[in-house]
N, CA, C and O atoms as a Tinker XYZ file with bonds, in Angstrom:
   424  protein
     1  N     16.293000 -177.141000  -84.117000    73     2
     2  CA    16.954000 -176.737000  -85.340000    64     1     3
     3  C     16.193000 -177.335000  -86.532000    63     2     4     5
     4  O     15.818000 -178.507000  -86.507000    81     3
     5  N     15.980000 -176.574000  -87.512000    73     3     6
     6  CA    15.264000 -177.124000  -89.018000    64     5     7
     7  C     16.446000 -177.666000  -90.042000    63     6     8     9
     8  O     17.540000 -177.119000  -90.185000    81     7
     9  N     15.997000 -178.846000  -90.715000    73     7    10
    10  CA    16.529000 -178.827000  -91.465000    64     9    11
    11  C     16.214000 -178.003000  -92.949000    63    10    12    13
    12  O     15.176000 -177.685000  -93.531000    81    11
    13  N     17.580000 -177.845000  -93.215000    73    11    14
    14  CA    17.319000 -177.047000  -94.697000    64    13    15
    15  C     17.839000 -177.629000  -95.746000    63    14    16    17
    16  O     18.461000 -178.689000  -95.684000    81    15
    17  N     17.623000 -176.974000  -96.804000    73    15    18
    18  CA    18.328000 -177.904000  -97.953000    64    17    19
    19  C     20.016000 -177.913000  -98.231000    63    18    20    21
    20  O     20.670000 -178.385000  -99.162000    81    19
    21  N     20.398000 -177.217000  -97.070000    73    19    22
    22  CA    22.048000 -177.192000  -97.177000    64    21    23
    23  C     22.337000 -178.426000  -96.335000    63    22    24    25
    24  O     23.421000 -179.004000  -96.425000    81    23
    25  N     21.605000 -178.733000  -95.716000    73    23    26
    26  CA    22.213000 -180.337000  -94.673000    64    25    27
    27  C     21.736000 -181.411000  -96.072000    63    26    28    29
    28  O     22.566000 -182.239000  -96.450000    81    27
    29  N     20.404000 -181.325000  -96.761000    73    27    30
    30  CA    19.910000 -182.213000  -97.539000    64    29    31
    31  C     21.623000 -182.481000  -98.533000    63    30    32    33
    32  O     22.329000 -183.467000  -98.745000    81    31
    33  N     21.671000 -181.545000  -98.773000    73    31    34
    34  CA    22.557000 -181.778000  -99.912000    64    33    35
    35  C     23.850000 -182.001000  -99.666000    63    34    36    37
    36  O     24.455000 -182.444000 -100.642000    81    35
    37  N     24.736000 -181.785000  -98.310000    73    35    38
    38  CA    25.541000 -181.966000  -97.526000    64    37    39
    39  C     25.552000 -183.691000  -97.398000    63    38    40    41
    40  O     26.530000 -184.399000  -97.639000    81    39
    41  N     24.091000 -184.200000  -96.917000    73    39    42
    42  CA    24.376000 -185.492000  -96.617000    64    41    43
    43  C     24.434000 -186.482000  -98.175000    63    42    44    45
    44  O     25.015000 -187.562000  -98.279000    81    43
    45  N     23.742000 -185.838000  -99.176000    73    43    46
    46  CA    24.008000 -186.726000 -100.325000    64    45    47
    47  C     25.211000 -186.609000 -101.076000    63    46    48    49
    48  O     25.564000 -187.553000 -101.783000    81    47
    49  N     26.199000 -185.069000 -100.978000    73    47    50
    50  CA    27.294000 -185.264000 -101.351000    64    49    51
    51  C     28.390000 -186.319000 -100.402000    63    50    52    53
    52  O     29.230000 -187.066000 -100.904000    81    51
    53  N     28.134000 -186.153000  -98.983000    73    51    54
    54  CA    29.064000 -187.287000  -98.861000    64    53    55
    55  C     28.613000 -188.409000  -98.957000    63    54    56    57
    56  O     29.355000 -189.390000  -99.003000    81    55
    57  N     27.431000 -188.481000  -99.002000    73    55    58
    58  CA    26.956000 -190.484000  -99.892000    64    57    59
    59  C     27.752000 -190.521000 -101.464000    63    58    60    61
    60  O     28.325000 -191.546000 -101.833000    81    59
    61  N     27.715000 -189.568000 -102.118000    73    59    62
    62  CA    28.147000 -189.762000 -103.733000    64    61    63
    63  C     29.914000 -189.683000 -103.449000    63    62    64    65
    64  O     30.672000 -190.395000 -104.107000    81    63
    65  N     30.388000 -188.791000 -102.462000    73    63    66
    66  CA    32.054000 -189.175000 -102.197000    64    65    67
    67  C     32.025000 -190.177000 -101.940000    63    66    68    69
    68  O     32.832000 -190.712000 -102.699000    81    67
    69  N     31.403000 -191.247000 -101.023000    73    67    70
    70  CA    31.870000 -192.188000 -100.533000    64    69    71
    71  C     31.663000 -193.356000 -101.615000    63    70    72    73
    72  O     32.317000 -194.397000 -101.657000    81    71
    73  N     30.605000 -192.973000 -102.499000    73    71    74
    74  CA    30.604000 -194.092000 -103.316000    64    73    75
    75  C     31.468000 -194.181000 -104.875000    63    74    76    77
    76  O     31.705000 -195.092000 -105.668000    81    75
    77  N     31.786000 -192.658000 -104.812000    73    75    78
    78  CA    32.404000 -192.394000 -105.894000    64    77    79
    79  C     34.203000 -193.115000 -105.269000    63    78    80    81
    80  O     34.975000 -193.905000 -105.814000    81    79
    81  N     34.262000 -192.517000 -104.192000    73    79    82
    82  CA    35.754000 -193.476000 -103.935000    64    81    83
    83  C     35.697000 -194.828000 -103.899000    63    82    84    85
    84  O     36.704000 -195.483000 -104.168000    81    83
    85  N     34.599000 -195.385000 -103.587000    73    83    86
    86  CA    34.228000 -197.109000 -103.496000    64    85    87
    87  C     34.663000 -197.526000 -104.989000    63    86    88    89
    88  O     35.312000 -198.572000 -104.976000    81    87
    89  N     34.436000 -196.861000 -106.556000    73    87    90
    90  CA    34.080000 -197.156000 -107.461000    64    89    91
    91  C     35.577000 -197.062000 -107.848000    63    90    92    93
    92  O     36.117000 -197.947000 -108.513000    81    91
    93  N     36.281000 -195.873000 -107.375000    73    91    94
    94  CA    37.466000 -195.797000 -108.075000    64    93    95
    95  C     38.688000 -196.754000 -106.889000    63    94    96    97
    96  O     39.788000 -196.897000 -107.423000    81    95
    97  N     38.603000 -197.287000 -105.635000    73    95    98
    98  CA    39.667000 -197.770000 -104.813000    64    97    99
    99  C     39.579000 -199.229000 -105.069000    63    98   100   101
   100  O     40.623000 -199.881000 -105.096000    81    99
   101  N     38.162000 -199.935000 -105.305000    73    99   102
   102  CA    37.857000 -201.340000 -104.603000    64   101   103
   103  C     38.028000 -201.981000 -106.267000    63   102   104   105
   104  O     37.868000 -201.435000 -107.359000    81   103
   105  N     38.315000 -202.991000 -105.989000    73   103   106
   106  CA    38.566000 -204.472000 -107.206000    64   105   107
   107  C     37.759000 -205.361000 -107.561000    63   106   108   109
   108  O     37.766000 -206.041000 -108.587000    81   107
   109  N     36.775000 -205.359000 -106.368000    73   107   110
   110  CA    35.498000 -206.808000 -105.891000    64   109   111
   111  C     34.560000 -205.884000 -107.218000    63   110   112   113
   112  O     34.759000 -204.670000 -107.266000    81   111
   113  N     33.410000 -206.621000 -108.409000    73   111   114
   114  CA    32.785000 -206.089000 -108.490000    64   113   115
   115  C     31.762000 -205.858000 -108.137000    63   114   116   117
   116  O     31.103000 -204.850000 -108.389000    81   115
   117  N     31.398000 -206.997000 -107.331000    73   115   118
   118  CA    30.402000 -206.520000 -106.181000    64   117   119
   119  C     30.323000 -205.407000 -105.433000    63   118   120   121
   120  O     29.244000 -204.815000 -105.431000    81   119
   121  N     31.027000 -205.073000 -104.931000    73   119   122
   122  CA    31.281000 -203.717000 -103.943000    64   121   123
   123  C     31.191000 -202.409000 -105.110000    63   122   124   125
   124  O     30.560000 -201.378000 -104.879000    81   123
   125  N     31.871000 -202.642000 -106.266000    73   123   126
   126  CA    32.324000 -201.391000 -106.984000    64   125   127
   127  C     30.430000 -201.215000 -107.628000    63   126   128   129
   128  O     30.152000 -200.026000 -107.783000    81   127
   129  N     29.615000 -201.881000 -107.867000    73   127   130
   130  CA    28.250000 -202.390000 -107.954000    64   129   131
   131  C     27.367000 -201.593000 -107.030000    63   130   132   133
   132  O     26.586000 -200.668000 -107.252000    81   131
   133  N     27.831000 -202.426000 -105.573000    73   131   134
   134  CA    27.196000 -201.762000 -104.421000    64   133   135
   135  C     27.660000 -200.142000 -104.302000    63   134   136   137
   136  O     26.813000 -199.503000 -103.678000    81   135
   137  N     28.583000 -199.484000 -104.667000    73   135   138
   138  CA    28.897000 -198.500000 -104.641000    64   137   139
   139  C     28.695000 -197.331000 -105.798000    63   138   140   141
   140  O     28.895000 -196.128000 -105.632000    81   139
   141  N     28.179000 -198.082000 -107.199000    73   139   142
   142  CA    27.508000 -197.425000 -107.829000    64   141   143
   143  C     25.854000 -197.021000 -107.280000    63   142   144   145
   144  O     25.426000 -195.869000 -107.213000    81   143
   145  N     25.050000 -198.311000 -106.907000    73   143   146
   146  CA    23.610000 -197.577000 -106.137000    64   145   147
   147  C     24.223000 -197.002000 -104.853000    63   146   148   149
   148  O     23.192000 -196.393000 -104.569000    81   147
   149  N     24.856000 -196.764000 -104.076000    73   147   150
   150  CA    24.893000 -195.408000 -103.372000    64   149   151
   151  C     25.328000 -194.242000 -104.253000    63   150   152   153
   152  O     25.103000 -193.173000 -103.687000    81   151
   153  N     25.756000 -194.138000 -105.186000    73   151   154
   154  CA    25.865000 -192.940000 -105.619000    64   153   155
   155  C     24.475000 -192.694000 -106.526000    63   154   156   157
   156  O     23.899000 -191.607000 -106.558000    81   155
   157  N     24.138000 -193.600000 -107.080000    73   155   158
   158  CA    22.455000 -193.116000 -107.189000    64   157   159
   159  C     21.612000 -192.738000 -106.422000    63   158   160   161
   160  O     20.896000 -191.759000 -106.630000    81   159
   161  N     21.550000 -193.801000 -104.938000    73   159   162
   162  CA    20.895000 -193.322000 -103.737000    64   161   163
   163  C     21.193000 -191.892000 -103.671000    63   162   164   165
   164  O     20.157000 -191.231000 -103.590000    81   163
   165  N     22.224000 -191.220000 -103.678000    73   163   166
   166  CA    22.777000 -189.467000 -103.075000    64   165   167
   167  C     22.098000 -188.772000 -104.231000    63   166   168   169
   168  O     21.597000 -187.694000 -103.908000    81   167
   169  N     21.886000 -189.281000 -106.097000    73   167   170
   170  CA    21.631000 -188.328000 -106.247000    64   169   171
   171  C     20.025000 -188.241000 -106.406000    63   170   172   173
   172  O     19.537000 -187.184000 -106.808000    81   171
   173  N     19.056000 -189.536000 -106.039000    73   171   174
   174  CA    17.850000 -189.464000 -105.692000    64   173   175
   175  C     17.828000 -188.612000 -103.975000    63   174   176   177
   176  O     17.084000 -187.675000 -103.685000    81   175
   177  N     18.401000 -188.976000 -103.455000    73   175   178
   178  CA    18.047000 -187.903000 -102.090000    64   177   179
   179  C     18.041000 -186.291000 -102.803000    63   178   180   181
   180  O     17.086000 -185.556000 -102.549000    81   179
   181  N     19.585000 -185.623000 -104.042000    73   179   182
   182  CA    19.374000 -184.622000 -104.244000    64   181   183
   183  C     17.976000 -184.321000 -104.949000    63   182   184   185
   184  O     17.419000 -183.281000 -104.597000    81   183
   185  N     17.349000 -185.117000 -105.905000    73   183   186
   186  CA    16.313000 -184.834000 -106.597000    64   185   187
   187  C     15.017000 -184.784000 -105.458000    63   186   188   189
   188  O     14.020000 -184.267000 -105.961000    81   187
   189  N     14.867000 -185.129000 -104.314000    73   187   190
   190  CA    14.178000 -184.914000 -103.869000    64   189   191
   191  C     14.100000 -183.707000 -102.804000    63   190   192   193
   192  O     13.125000 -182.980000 -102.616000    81   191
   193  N     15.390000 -183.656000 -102.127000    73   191   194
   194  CA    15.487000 -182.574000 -101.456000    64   193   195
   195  C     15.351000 -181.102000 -102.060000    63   194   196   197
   196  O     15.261000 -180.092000 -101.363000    81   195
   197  N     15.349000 -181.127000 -103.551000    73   195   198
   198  CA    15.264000 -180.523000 -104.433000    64   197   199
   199  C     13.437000 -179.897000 -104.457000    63   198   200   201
   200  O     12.921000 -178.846000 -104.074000    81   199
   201  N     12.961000 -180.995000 -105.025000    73   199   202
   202  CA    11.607000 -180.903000 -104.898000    64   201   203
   203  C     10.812000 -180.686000 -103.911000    63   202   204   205
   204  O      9.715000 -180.164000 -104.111000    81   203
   205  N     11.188000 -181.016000 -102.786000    73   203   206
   206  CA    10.753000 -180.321000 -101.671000    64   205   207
   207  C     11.166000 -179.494000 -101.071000    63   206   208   209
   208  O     10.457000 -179.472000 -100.065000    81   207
   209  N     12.025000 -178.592000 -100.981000    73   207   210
   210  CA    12.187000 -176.962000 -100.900000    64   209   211
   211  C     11.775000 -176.284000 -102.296000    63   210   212   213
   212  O     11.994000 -175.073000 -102.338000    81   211
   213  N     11.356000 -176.716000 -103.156000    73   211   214
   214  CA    10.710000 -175.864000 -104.397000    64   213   215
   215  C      9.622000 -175.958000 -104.118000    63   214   216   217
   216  O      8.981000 -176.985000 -104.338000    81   215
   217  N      8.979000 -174.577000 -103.386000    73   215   218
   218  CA     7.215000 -174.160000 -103.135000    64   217   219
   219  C      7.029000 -173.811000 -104.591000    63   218   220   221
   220  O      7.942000 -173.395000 -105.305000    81   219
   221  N      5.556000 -174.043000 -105.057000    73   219   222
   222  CA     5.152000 -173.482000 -105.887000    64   221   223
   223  C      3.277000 -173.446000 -105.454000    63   222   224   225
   224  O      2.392000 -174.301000 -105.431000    81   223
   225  N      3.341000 -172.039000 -105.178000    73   223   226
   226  CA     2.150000 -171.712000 -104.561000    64   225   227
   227  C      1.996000 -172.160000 -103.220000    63   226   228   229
   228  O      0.797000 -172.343000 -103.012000    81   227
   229  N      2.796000 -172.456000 -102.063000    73   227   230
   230  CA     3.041000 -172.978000 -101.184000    64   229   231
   231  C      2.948000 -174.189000 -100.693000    63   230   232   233
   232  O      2.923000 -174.497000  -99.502000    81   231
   233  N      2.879000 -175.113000 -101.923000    73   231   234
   234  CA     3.034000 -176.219000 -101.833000    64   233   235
   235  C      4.272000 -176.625000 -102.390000    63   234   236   237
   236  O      5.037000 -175.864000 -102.982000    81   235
   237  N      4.529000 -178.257000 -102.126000    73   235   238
   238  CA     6.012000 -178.356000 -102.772000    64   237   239
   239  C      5.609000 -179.248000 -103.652000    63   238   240   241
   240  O      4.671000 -180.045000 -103.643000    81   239
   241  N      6.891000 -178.883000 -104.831000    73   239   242
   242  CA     6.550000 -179.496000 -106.469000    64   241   243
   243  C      7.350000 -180.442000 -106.093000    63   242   244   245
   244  O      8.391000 -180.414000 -105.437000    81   243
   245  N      6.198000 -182.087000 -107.032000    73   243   246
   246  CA     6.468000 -182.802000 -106.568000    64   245   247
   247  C      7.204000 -183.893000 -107.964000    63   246   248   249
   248  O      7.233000 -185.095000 -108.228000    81   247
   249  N      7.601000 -182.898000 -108.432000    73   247   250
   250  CA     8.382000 -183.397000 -110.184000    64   249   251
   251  C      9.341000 -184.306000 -109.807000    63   250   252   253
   252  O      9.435000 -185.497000 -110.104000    81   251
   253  N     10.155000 -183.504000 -109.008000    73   251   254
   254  CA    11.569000 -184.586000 -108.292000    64   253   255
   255  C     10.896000 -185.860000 -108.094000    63   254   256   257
   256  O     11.455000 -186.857000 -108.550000    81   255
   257  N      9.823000 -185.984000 -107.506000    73   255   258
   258  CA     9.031000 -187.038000 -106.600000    64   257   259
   259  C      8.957000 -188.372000 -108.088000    63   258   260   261
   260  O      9.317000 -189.545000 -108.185000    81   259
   261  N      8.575000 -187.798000 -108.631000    73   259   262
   262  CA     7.901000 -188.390000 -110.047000    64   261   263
   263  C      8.947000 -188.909000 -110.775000    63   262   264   265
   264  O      8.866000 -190.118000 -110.993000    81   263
   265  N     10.009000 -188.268000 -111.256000    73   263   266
   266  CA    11.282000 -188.941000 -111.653000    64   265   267
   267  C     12.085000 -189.717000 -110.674000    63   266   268   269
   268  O     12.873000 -190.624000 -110.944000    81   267
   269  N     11.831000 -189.321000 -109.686000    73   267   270
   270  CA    12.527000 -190.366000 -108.573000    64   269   271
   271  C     12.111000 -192.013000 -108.672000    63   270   272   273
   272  O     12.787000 -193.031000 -108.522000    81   271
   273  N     11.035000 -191.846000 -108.914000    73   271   274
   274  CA    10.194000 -192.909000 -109.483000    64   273   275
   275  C     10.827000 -193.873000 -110.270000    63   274   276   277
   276  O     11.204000 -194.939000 -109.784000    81   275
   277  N     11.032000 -193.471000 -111.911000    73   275   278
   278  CA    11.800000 -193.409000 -112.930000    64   277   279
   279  C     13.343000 -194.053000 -112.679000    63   278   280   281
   280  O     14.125000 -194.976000 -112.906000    81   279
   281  N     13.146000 -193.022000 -112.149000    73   279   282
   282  CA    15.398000 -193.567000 -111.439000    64   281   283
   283  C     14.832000 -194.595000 -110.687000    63   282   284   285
   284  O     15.790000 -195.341000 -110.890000    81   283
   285  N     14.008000 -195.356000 -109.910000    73   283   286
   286  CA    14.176000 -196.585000 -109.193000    64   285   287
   287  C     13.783000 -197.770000 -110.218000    63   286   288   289
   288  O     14.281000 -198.896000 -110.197000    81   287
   289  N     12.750000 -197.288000 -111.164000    73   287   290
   290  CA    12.653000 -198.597000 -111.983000    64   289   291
   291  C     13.804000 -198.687000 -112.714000    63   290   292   293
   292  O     14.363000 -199.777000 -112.832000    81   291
   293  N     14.434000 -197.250000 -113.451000    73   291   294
   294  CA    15.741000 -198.170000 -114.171000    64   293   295
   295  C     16.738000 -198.786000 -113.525000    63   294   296   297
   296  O     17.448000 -199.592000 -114.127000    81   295
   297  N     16.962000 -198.448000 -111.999000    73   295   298
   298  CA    17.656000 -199.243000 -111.020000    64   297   299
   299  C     17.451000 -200.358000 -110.852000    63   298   300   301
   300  O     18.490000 -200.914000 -111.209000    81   299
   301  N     16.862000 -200.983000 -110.574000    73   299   302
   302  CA    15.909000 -201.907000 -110.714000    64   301   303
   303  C     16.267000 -202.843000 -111.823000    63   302   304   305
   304  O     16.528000 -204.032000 -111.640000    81   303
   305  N     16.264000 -202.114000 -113.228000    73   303   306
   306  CA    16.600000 -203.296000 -114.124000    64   305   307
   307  C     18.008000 -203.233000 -113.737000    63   306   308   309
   308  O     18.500000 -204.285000 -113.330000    81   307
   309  N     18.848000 -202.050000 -113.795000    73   307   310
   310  CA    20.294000 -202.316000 -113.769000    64   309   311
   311  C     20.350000 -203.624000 -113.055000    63   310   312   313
   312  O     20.766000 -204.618000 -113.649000    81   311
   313  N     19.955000 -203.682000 -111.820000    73   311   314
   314  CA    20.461000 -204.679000 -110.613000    64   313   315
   315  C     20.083000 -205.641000 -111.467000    63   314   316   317
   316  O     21.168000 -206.167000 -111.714000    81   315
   317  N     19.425000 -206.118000 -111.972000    73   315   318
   318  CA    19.158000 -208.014000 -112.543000    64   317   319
   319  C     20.239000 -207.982000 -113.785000    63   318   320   321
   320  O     21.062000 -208.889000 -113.909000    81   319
   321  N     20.176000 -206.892000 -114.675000    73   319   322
   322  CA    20.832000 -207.136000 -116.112000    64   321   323
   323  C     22.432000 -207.045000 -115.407000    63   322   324   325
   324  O     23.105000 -207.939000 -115.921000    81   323
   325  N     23.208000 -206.291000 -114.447000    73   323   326
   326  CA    24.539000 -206.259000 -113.790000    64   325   327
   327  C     24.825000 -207.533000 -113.003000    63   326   328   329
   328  O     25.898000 -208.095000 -113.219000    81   327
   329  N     24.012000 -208.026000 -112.151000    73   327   330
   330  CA    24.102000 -209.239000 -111.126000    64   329   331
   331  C     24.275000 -210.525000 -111.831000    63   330   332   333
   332  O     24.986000 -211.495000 -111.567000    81   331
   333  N     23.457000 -210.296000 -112.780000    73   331   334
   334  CA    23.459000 -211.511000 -114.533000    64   333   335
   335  C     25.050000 -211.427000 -114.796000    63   334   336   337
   336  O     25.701000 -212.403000 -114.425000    81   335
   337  N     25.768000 -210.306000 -115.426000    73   335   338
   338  CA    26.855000 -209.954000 -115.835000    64   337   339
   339  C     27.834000 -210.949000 -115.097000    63   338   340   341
   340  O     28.580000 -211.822000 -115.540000    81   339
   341  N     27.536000 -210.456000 -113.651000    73   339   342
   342  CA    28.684000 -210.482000 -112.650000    64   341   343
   343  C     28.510000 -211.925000 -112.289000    63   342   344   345
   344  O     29.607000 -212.483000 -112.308000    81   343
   345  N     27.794000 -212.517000 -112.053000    73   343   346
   346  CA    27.499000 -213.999000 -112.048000    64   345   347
   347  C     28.109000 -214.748000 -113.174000    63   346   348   349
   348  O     29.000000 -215.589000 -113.062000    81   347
   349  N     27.579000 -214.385000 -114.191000    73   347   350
   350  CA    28.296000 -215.366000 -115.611000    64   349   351
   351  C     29.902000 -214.936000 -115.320000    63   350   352   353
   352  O     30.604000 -215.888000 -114.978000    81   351
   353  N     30.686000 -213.408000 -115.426000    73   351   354
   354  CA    32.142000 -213.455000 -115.279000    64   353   355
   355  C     32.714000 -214.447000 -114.015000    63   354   356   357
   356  O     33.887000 -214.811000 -113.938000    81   355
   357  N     31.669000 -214.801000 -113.060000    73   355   358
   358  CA    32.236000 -215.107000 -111.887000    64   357   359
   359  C     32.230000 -216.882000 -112.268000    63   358   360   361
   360  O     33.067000 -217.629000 -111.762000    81   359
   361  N     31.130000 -217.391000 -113.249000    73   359   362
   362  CA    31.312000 -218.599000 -113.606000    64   361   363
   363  C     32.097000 -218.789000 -114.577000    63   362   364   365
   364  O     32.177000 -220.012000 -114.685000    81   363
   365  N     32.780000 -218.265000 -115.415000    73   363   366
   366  CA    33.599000 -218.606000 -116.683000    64   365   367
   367  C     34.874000 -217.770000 -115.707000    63   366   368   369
   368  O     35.755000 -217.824000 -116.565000    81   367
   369  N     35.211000 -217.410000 -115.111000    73   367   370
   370  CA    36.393000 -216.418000 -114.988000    64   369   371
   371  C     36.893000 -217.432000 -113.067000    63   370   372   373
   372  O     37.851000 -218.006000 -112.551000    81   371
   373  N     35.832000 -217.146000 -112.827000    73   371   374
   374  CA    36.209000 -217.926000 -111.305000    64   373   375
   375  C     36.727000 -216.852000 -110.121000    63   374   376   377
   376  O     37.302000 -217.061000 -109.053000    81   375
   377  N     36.334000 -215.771000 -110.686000    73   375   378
   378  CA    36.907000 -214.404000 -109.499000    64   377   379
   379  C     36.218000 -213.439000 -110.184000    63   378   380   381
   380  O     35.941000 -213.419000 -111.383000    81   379
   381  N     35.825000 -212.210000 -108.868000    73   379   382
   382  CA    35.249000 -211.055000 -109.200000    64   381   383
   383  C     35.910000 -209.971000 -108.974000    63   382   384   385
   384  O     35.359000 -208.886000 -108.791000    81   383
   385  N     37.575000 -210.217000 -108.959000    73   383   386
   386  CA    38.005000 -208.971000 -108.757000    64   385   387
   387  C     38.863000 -208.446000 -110.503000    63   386   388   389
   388  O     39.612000 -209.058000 -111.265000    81   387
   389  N     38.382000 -207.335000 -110.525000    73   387   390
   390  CA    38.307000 -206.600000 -111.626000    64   389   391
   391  C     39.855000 -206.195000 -112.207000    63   390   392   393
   392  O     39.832000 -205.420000 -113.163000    81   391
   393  N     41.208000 -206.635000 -111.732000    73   391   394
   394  CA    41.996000 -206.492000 -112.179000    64   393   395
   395  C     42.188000 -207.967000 -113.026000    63   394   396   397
   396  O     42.988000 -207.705000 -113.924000    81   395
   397  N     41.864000 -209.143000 -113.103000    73   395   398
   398  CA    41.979000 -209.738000 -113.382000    64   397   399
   399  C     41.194000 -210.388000 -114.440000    63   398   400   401
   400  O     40.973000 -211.586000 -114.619000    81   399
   401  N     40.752000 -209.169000 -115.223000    73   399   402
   402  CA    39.598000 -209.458000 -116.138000    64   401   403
   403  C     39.467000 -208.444000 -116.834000    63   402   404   405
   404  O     38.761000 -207.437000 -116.787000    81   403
   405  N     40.855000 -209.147000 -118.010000    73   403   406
   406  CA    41.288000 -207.869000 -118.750000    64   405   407
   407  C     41.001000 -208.166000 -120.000000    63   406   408   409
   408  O     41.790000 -207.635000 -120.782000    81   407
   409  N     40.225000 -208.773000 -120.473000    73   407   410
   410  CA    39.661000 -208.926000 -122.022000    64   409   411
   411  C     38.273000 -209.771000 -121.892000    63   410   412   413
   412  O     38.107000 -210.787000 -121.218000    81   411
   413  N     37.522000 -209.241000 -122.532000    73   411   414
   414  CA    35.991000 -209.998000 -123.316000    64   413   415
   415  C     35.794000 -211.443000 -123.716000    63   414   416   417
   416  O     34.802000 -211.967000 -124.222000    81   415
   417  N     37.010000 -211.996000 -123.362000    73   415   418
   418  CA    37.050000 -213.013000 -124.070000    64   417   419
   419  C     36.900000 -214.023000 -123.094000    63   418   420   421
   420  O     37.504000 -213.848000 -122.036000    81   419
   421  N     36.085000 -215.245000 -123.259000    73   419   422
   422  CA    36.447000 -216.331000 -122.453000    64   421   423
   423  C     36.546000 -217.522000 -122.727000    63   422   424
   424  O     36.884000 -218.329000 -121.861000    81   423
């Protein structure tokens, strides 16, 4: 059996459900964190599964490829400038669960 781009995109929508429910059920912000890069992960799998079923001249365009790129370096900063965040709330606040950290203030 081949894969096609209906399984490609099949498997990154349920990576982006699962992380999109992670973001809206869980309290930890760690997890709600970890569950934002899986929903980036799903939609770099779409940008690529993308780009590779787009022949152009029977080769596949490799644009997706190139911004995929892009999306990992700004990932990349997210993770240090968010982990920074979540570290300092976790030293002035003393917990990382997100109901309990209801004003800017410390």
């Amino acid at each position: 059996m081949e894969l096609t781009l209906n399984h490609f995109l099949f498997v990154s929508g349920i990576l982006f459900a699962i992380g999109l429910s992670g973001v809206l059920l869980r309290r930890n912000l760690i997890v709600i964190f970890m569950c934002l890069e899986l929903m980036l992960a799903a939609a770099n799998l779409t940008l690529v599964a993308f780009s590779r079923f787009n022949l152009q001249d029977g080769q596949p365009d490799y644009d997706g490829h190139v911004l995929l790129f892009f999306i990992i370096t700004v990932a990349a900063a997210e993770v240090a400038v968010g982990l920074a965040i979540i570290v300092a709330l976790f030293r002035n606040r003393e917990t990382t669960d997100v109901t309990k950290i209801n004003s800017m203030k410390f």
